[in-house]
C-alpha positions as CSV (number, residue, x, y, z in Angstrom):
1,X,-45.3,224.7,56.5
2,X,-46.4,225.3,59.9
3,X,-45.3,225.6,63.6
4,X,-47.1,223.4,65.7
5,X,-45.3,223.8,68.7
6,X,-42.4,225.2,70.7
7,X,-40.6,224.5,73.4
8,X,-38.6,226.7,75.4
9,X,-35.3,225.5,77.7
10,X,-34.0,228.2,79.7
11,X,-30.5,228.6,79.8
12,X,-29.1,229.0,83.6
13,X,-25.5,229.9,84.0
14,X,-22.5,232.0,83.3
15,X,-22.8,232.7,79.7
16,X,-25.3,235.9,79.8
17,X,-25.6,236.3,76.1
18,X,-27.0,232.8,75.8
19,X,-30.7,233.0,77.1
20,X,-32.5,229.4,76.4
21,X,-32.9,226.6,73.8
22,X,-36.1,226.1,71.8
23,X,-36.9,223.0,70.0
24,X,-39.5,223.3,67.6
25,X,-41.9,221.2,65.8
26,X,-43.1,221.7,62.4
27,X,-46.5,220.2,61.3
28,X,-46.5,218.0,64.1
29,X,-44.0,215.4,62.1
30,X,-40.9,216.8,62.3
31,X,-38.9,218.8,65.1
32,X,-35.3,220.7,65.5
33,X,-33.9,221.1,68.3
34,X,-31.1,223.4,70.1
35,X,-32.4,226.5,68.5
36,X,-30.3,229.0,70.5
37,X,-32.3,232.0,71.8
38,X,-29.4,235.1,72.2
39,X,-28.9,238.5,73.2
40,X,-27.5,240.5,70.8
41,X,-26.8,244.5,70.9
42,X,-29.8,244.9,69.2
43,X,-32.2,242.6,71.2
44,X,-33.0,239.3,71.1
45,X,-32.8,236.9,68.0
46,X,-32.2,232.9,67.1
47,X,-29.5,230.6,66.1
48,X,-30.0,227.6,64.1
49,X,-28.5,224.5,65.4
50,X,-25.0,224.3,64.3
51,X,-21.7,221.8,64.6
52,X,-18.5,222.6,65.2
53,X,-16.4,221.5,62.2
54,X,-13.2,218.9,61.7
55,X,-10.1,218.4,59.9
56,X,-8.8,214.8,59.6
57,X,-5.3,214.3,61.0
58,X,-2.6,213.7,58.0
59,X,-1.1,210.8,60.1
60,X,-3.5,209.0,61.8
61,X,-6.8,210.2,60.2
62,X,-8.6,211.5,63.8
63,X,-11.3,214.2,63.2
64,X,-9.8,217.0,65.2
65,X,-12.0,220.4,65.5
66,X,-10.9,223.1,63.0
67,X,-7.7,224.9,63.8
68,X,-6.3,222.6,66.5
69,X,-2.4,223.0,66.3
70,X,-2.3,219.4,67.2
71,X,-3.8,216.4,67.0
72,X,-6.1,214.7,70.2
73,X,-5.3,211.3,69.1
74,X,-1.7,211.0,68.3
75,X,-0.2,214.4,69.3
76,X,1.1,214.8,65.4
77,X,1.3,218.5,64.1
78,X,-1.7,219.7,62.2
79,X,-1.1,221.6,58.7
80,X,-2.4,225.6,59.6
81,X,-6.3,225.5,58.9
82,X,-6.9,227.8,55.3
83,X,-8.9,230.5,55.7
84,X,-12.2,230.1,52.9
85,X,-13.8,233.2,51.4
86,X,-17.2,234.1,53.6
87,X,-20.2,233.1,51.2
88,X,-21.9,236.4,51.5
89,X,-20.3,239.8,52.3
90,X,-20.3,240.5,56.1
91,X,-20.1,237.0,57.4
92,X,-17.5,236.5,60.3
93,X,-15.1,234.4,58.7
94,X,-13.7,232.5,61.7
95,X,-17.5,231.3,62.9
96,X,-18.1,230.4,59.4
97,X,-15.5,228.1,59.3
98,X,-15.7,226.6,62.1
99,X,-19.3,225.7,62.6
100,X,-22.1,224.5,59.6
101,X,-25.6,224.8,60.5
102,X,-27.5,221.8,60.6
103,X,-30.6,223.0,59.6
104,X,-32.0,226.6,58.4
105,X,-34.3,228.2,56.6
106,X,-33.9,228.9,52.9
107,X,-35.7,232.5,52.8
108,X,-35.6,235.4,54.8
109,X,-39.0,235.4,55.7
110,X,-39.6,231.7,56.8
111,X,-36.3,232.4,59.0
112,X,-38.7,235.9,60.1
113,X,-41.5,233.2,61.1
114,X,-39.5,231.1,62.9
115,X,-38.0,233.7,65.1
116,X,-41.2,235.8,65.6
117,X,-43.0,232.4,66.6
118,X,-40.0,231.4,69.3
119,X,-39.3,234.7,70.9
120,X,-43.2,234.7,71.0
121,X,-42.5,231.6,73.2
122,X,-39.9,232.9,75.0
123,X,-42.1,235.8,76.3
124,X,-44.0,233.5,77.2
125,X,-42.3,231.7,79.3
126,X,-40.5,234.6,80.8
127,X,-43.1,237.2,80.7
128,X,-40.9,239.4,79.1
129,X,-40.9,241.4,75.7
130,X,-38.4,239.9,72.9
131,X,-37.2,242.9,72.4
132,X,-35.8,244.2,75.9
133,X,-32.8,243.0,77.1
134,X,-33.4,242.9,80.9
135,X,-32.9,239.8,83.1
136,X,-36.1,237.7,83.1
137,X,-38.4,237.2,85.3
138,X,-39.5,234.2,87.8
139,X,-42.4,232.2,85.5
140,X,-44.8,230.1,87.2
141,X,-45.4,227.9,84.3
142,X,-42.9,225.2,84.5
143,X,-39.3,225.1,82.9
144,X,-37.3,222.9,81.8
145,X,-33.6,223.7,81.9
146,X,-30.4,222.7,79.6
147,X,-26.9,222.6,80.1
148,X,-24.7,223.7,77.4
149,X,-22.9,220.9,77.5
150,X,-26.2,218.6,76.7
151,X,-25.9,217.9,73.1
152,X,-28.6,216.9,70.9
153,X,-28.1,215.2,68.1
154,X,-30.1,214.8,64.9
């Protein structure tokens, strides 16, 4: 499976750890979108597109985000959310239950492609290394921007 293209959405905005959105197409046929692009301590590196998670409310059955104290719909108390066991050892317990990745890569290295190939894109577009964590720069190709708050769904 190839990448035949990538698009790169820089991110504008308060949230400085958050750098852009990449939507990418895979043997021109199918394409993912809100592949995060974030700073980490150790550089730059990608997050598959993920949902936040629900819990159904006892009395009136309204899908309520994971560990809300009370429901949005009828203002009934919510049972306490139960913590699940990560699936592999050092996973962050609270993200993992409360956002599920929509789509991801089965093996390390396809997941290795896919972020080599979209930093790639985002140096591109910001003329910029992947690997330094400076602001970017001005490019003078043109750039489409996204809110957070524009959600894509599949």
């Amino acid at each position: 499976m190839e990448i035949t293209e990538v698009r790169i959405f820089l991110k504008e905005g308060q949230d400085k750890k958050l750098k852009a959105y990449a939507t990418l197409t895979f043997d021109k046929s199918f394409v993912v979108r809100n592949v995060k692009v974030i700073e980490g301590t150790k550089g730059l590196f990608i997050a598959m597109p993920s949902r936040r998670l629900k819990d159904s409310c006892p009395k009136c059955h309204f899908k309520n985000v994971v560990r809300s104290k009370y429901c949005n719909q009828c203002g009934a108390a919510l049972p306490p959310h139960v913590e699940q066991k990560p699936a592999m050892p050092g996973e962050n317990r609270e993200r993992q239950s409360e956002h599920r990745d929509i789509a991801h890569p089965i093996t390390a290295d396809f997941r290795e492609y896919i972020q080599k190939k979209v930093l790639t894109a985002y140096e591109d577009e910001t003329g910029k290394k992947p690997t330094q964590t400076s602001a970017p720069s001005v490019s003078t190709a043109r750039v489409d921007t996204m809110d957070e708050d524009d959600d894509i769904e599949l």
